[in-house]
C-alpha positions as CSV (number, residue, x, y, z in Angstrom):
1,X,-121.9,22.2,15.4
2,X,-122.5,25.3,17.8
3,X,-126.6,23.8,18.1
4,X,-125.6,20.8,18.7
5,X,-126.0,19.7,22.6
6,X,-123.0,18.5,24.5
7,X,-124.0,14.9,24.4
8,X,-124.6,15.2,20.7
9,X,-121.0,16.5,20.4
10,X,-120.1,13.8,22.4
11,X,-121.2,11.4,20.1
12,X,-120.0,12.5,17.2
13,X,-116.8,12.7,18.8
14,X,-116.7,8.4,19.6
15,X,-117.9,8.1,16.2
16,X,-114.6,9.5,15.0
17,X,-113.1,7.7,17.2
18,X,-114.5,4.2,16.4
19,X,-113.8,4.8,12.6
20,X,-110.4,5.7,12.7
21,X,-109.4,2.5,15.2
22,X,-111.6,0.5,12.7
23,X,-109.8,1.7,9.7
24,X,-106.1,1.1,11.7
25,X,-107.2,-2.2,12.7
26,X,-108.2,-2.9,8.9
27,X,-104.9,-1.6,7.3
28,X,-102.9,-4.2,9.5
29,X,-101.9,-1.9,12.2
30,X,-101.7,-4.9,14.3
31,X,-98.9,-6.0,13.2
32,X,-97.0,-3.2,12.1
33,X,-97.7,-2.6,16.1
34,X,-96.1,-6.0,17.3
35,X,-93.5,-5.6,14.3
36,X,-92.7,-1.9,16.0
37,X,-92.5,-4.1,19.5
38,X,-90.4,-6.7,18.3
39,X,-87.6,-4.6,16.5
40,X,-87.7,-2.1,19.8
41,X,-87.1,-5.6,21.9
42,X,-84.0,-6.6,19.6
43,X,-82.2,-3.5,19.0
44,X,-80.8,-3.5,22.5
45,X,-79.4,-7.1,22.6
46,X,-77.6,-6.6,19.2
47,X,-75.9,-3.7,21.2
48,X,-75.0,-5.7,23.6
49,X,-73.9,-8.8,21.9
50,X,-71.3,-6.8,20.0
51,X,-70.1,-5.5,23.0
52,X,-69.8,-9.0,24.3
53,X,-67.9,-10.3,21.1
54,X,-65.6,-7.3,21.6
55,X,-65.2,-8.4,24.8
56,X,-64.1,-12.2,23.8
57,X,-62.4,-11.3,21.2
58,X,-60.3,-9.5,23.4
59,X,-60.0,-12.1,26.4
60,X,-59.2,-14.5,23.2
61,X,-56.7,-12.2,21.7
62,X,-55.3,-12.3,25.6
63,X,-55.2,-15.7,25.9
64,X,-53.4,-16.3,22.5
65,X,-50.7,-14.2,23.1
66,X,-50.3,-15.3,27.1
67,X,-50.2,-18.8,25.4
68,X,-47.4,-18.0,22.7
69,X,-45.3,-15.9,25.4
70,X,-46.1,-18.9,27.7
71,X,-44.8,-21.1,24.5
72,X,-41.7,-19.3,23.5
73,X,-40.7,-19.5,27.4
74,X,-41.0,-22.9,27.3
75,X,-38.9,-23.4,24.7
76,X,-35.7,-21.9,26.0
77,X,-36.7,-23.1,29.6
78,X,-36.2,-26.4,27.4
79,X,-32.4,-25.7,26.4
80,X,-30.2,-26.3,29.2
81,X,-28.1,-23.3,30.3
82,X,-23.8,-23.4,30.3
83,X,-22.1,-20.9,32.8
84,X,-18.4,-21.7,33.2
85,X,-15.6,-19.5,32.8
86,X,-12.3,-21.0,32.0
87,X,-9.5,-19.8,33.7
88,X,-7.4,-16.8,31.9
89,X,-3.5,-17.4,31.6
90,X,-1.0,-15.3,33.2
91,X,1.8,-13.3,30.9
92,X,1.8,-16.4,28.1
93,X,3.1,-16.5,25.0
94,X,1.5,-15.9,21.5
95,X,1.5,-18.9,19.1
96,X,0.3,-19.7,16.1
97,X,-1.2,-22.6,13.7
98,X,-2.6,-22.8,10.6
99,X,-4.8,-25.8,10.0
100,X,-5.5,-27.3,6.7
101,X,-8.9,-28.9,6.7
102,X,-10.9,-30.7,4.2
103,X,-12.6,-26.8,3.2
104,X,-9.8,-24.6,3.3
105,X,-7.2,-22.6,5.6
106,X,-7.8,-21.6,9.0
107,X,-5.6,-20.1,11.3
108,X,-5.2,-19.0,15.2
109,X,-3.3,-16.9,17.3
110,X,-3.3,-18.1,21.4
111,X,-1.9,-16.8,23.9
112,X,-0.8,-19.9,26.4
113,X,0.9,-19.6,30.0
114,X,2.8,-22.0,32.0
115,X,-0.3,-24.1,32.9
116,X,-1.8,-24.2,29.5
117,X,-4.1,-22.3,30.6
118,X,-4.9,-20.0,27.1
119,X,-6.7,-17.0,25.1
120,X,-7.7,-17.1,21.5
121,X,-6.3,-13.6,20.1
122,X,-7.1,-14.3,16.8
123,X,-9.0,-16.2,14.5
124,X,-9.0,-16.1,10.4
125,X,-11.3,-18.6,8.4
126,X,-11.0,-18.7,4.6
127,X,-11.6,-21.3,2.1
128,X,-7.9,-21.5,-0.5
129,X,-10.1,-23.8,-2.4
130,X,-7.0,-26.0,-2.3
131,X,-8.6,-29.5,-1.5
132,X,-11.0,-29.0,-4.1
133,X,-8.1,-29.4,-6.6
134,X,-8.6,-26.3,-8.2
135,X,-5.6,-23.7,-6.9
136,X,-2.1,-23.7,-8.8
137,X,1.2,-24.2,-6.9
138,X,1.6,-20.6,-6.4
139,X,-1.8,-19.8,-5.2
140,X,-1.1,-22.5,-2.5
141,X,1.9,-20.3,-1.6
142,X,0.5,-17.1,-1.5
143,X,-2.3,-18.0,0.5
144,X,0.3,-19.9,3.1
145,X,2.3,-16.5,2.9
146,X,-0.3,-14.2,3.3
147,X,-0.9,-16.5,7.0
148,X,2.6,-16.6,7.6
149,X,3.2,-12.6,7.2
150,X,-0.6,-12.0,9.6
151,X,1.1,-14.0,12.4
152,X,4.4,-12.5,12.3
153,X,2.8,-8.8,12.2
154,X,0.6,-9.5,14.8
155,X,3.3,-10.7,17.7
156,X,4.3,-14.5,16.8
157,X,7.5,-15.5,16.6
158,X,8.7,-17.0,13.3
159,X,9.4,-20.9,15.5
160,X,5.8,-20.3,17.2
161,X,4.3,-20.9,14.1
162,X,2.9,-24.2,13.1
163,X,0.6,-26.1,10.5
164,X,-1.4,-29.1,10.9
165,X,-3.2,-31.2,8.2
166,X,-6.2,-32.8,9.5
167,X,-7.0,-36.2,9.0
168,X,-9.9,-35.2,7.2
169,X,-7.9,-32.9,4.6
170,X,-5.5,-36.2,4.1
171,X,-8.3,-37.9,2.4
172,X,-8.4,-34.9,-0.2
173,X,-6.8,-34.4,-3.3
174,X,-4.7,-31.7,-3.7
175,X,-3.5,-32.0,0.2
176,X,0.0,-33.4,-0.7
177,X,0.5,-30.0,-3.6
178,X,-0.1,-28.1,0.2
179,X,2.6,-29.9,1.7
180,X,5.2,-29.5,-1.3
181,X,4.6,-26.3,-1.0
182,X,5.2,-25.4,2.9
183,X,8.3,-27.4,3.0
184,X,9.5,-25.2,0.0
185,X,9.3,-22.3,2.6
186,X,10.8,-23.8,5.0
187,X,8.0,-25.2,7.4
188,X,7.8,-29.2,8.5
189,X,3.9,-29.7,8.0
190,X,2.3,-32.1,11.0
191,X,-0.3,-34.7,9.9
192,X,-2.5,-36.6,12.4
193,X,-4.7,-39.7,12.7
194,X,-8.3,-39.5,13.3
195,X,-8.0,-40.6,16.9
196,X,-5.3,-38.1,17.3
197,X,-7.5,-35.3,16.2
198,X,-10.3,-36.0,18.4
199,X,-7.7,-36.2,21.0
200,X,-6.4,-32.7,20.4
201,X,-10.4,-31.2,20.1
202,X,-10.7,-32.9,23.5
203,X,-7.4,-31.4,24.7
204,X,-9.1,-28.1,23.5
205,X,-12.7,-28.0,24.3
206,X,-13.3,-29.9,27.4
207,X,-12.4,-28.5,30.6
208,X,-10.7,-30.4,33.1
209,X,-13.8,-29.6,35.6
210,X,-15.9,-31.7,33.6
211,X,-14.1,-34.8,32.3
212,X,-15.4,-36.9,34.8
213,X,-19.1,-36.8,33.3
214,X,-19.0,-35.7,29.7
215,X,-17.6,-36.7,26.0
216,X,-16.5,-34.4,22.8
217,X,-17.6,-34.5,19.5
218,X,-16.0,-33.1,16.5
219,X,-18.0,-33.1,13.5
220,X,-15.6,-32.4,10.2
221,X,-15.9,-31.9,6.6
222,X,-13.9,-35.5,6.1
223,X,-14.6,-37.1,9.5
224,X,-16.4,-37.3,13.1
225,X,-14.6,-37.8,16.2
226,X,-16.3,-38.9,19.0
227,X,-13.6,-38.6,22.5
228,X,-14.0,-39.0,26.1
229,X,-11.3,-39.7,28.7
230,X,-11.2,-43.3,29.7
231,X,-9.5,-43.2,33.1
232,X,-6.4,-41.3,32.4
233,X,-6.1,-41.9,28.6
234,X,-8.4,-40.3,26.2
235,X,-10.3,-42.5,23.5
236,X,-11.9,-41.2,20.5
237,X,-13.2,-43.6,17.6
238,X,-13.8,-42.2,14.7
239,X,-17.3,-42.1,11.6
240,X,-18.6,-40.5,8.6
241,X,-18.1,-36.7,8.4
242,X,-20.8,-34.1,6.8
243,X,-19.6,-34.5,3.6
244,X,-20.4,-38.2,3.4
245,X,-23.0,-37.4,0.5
246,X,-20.3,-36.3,-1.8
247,X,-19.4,-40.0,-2.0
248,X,-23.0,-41.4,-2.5
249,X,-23.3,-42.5,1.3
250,X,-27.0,-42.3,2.0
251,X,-27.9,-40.7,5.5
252,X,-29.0,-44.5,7.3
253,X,-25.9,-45.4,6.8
254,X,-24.0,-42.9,8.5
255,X,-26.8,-42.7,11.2
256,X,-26.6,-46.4,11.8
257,X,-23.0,-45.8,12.1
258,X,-23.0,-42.7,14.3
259,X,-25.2,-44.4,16.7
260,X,-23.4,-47.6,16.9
261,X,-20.2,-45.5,17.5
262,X,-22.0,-43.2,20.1
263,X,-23.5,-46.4,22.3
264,X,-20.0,-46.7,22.9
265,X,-19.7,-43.5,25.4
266,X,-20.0,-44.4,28.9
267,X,-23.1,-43.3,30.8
268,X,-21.2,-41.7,33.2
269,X,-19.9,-39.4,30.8
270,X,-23.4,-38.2,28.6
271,X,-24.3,-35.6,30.8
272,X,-22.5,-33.0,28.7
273,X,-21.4,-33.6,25.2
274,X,-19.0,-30.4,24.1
275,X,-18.9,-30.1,20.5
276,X,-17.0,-28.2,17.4
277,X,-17.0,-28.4,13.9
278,X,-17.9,-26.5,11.2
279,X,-21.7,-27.9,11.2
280,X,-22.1,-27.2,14.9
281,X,-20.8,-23.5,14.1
282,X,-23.8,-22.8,11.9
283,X,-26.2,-24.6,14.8
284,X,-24.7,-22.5,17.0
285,X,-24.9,-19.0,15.2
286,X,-28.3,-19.7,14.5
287,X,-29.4,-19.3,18.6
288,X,-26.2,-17.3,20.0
289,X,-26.5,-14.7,22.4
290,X,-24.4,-11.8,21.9
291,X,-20.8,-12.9,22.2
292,X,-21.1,-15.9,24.3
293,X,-18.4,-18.3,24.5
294,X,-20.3,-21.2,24.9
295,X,-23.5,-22.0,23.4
296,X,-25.7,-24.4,24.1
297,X,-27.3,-26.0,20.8
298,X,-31.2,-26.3,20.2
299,X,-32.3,-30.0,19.6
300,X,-32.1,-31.4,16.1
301,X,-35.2,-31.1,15.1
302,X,-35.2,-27.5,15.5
303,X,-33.6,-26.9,13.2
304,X,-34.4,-26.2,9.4
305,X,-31.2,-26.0,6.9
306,X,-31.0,-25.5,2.8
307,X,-27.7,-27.2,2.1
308,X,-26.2,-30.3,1.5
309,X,-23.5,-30.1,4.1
310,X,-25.5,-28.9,6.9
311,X,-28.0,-31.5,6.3
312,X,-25.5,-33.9,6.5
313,X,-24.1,-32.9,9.4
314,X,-27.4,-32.1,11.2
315,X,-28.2,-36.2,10.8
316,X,-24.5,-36.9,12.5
317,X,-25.6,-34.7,15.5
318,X,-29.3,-36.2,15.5
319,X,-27.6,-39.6,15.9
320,X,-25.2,-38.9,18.5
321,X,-28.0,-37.1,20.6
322,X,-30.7,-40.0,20.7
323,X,-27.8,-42.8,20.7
324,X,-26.6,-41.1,23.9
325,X,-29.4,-39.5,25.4
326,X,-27.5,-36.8,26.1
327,X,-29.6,-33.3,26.4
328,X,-26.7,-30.7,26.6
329,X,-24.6,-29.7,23.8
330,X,-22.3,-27.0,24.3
331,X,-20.5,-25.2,21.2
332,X,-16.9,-23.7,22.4
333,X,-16.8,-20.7,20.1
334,X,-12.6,-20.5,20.7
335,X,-12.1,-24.1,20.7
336,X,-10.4,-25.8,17.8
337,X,-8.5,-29.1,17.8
338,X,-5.5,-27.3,16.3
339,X,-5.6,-25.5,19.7
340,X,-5.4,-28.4,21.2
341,X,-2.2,-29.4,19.1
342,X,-0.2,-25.8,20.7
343,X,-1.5,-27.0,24.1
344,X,0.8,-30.5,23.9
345,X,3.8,-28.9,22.7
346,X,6.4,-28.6,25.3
């Protein structure tokens, strides 16, 4: 090589050259050259399409939960609000009542004043399993004692306590064993009519700010009571109550009763419907808030219930709500009709 000329080296040197770019070019470096391109080319817009997917994901995952915050406010935008105080009374005096309903004993202790205006002190809910015919004599007494001796210790006097059979419970065997056995200790039992009863809830539950332009319904075990004041007298009529299924009533029946029933309430009065009842007391507890005294139910279809009863009674406040058109149904937490029976004593 060292007596070779520089053009000779030059030549051998492009000969080189020429066969190694032949042999490339014969070996397919062509297109391992374009395939080298054309992965280079993509790699950078695979980067950058996950970082866009990221990014939609996350403006989706935005969206989605703006739309179910923006859904769940709509709902309880949709449920009408209640604000009312009722008026506290002044001094009073404690009384008491025990009612006998078509599910067992209850009893409350209010405190009323001059002006009726009142407190519930106390409240005691049991079931004596009395209507269902299955206590003795003397479990009838001992479960009217052990109400009796509650009152007394807490405050009532012995002629401040009374006891009221709903018409409901009158319907149900073993309700006359319950009566024997209060007038053995001494007490007179009161029994009322149905339209008496929804008088007393209405006497109760609806404040006297709002009789102008709403109605009461009391949904019982036994009955329904459906109330509003009609000029100065109240009128209630009364339908099937949630344990209509016990007697092999199927649910249009009671529905087409309920409505018909319901069609009856002036339009004037449907703006607020005020109900109680052992049925609205689970509708209620299912969308309280905190210890309100007044809560507003959800619409029917809301809400999903297992058992028999609260089915029922869930169809009886369906019909009512679509035969009146009424949108705002306030559960009184305090109210009772037995209340309402201390509150027309002299």
């Amino acid at each position: 090589m060292q007596r070779l000329t520089v053009a000779g080296r030059l030549l051998i040197t492009a000969l080189i050259i020429g066969a190694i770019y032949f042999g490339f070019k014969m070996l397919g470096g062509k297109e391992a050259l374009e395939t080298l391109k054309t992965a280079t080319a993509t790699e950078t817009p695979a980067s950058e399409s996950k970082e866009g997917s990221s990014s939609a994901s996350s403006e989706s995952s935005s969206s989605s939960s703006s739309e179910s915050e923006s859904s769940s406010s709509a709902s309880d935008a949709a449920r009408p609000t209640f604000d009312f105080t009722p008026p506290a009374p002044i001094a009073g005096r404690l009384k008491g009542v025990v009612e006998l309903g078509a599910s067992g004993f209850n009893s409350f202790i209010v405190r009323i004043d001059n002006d009726k205006n009142w407190k519930l002190e106390k409240a005691e809910f049991g079931n004596s399993l009395v209507t269902e015919n299955m206590a003795s004599d003397d479990d009838v007494r001992a479960g009217l004692k052990k109400y009796i001796g509650g009152m007394l210790d807490y405050g009532v006097g012995g002629r401040d306590i009374h006891f009221v059979v709903s018409s409901g419970a009158l319907k149900a065997e073993g309700t006359q064993k319950i009566i024997k056995a209060l007038k053995t200790l001494n007490y007179f039992v009161n029994t009322v009519t149905p339209e008496k009863e929804g008088q007393l809830g209405l006497k109760s539950v609806q404040p006297k700010e709002f009789e102008d332009n709403s109605f009461v319904v009391d949904i019982g075990s036994g009955n329904t009571k459906i109330t509003w004041v009609d000029g100065k007298s109240p009128k209630s009529l009364e339908s099937y109550g949630a344990k209509y299924f016990q007697n092999g009533t199927d649910d249009a029946t009671v529905f087409t009763d309920i409505t018909a029933k319901a069609k009856q309430v002036p339009s004037d009065k449907r703006e607020t419907c005020f109900i109680i009842g052992g049925v609205p007391f689970e509708l209620a507890k299912a969308v309280r808030k905190g210890k309100e005294r007044y809560t507003v139910l959800d619409v029917a279809s809301a809400y999903k219930l297992d058992n028999a009863k609260s089915k029922a009674g869930l169809n009886i406040y369906k019909a009512v709500a679509e035969a009146t058109g009424c949108k705002k149904f306030v559960f009184d937490w305090d109210a009772n009709f037995t209340i309402g029976f201390l509150l027309q004593l002299p």
